[in-house]
C-alpha positions as CSV (number, residue, x, y, z in Angstrom):
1,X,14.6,9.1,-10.6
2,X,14.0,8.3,-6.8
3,X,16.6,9.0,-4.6
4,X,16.7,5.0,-3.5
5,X,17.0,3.5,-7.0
6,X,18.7,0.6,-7.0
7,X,22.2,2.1,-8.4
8,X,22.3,3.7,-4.8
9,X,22.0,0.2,-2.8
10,X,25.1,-2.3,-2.5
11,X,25.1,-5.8,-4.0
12,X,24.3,-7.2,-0.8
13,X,21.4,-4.9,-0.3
14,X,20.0,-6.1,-3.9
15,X,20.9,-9.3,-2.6
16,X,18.4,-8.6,0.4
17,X,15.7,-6.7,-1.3
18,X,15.5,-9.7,-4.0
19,X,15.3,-12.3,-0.9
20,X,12.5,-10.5,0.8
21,X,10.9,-9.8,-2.0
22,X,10.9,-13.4,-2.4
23,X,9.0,-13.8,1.0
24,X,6.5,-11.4,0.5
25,X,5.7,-13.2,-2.8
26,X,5.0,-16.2,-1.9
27,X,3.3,-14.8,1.6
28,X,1.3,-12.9,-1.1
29,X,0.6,-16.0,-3.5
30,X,1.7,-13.5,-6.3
31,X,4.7,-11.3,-7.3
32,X,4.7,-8.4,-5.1
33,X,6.8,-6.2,-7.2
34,X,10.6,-5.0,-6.7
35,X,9.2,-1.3,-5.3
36,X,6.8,-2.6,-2.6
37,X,9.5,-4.9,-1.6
38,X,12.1,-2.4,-1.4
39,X,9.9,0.1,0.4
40,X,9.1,-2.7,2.9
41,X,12.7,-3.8,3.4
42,X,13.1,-0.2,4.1
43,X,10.7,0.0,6.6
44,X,11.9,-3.1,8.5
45,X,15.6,-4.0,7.9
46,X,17.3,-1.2,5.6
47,X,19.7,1.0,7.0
48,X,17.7,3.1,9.9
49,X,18.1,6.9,10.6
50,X,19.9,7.2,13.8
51,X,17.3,9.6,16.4
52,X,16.8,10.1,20.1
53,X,14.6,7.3,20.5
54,X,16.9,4.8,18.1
55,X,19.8,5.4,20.1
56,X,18.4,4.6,23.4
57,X,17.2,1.3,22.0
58,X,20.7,0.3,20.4
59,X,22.4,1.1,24.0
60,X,19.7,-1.9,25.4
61,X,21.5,-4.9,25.9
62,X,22.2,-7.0,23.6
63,X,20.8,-10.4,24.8
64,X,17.1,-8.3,24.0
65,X,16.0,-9.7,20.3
66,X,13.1,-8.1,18.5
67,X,9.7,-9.3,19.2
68,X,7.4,-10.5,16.5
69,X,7.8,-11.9,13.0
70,X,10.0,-8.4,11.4
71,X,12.2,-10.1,14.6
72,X,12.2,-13.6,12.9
73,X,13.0,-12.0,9.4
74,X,15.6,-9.6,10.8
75,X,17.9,-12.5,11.6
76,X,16.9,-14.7,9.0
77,X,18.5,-12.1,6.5
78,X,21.4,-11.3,9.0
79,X,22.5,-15.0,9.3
80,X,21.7,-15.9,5.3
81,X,24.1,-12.4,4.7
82,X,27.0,-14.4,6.4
């Protein structure tokens, strides 16, 4: 078993994972699959590992917004969690 099956992720996680995987499908113009769009979720909005680099970036200001389309996507999710 992986060490970030499902059981291990919250219902708003799943919740998250299911919704980008939803994205990446039809991005995709077929089903991506629940482990790509975990990994990728991951990568881009899961729960980050705090380092050296990480914690000088959280300290910016907050009127900063990430750049690019992971950005876009990153508060997409953040507003449809609320």
């Amino acid at each position: 078993m992986m060490p970030n099956a499902p059981s291990t992720l919250s219902e708003n996680e799943i919740a998250q994972i299911e919704q980008h995987k939803y994205f990446l499908s039809e991005k995709a113009g077929y089903d991506v699959g629940w482990e790509h769009a975990e990994q990728d979720w991951r990568e881009h909005f899961g729960p980050q590992v705090v380092t050296a680099e990480s914690a000088t970036a959280e300290s910016a200001p907050a009127t900063i917004r990430p750049k690019g389309l992971s950005g876009f996507f990153k508060r997409l999710i953040s507003r449809a969690a609320v």
